[in-house]
N, C-alpha and C positions, 0 to 999 in steps of 0.2 A: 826850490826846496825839494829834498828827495822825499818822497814819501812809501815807506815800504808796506803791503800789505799781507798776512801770512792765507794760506789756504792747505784744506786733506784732510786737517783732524776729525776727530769721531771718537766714534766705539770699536774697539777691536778686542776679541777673546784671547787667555795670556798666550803666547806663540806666536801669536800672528804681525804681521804686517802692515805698518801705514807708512805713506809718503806723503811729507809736509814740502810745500813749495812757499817760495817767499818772491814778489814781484816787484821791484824797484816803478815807480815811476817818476817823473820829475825831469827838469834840464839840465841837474848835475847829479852824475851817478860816476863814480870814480873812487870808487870804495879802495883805500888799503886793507880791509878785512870785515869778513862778514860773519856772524855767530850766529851759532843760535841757544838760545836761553830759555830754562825754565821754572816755574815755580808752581809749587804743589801747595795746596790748600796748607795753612800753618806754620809753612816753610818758607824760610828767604829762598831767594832767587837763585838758581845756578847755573853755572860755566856747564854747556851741553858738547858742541864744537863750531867750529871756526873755521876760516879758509880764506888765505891769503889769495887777495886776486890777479896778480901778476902771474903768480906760477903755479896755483893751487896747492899748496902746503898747506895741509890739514894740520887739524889738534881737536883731541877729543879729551873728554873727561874720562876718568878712569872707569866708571860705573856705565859706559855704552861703549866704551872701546870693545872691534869686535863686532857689536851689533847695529851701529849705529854707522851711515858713513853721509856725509857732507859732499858736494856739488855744484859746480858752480854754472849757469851759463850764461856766457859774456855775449849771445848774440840778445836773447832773450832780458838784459840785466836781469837775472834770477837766482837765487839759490835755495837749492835744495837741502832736503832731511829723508833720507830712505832710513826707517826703524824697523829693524828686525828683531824677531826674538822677542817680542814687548813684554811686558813682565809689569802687575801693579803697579810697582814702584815708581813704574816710568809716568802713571796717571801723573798730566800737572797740563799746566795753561803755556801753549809753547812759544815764544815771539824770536823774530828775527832781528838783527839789528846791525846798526851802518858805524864803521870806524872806520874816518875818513883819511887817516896818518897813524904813523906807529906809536907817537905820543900822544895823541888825542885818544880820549873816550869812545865807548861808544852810544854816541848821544842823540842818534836817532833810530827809532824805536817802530815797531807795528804791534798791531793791537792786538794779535794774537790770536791762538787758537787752540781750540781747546782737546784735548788727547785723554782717554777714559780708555785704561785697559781692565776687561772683569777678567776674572778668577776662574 
């Protein structure tokens, strides 16, 4: 079973800088795409970005395009979140997640971490 778990978040002041890292471990790691998603206190969940891992073709949500960029690394199974620019808005609880095929979901999940930008 994969099991992914995310690490980096914190506290960062609006401007600044975090990188969230997400580690695969398990005997089957062969992701067709890997996202990252978040949800803020109140708020359903949302599409942050993503990253095909055959060729690394990115997708980003329109509200971090620009500030946000997605990574992959296939020695490591790992992928990354470098956040720049953070800005309140971007406060929420951030999780990684495993989509094993192009039609499949994605349905495996890490427990997350938590992202707090002040003002």
């Amino acid at each position: 079973q994969v099991q992914l778990e995310e690490s980096g978040g914190g506290l960062v002041q609006a401007g600044g800088s975090l990188g969230l890292s997400c580690a695969a471990s398990g005997r089957t790691f062969s992701p067709f795409r890997m996202g990252w998603f978040r949800q803020a206190p109140g708020k359903d969940r949302e599409f942050v970005a993503s990253i095909r891992w055959s060729d690394g073709l990115t997708t980003y949500a329109d509200s971090v395009k620009g500030r946000f960029t997605i990574s992959r690394d296939n020695a490591k199974n790992a992928v990354n979140l470098q956040m720049n620019s953070l800005q309140p808005e971007d406060t929420a609880f951030y999780h990684c997640a495993y989509k094993r095929a192009v039609g499949a979901d994605y349905d495996v999940w890490g427990q997350g971490t938590q992202v707090i930008v002040s003002s």
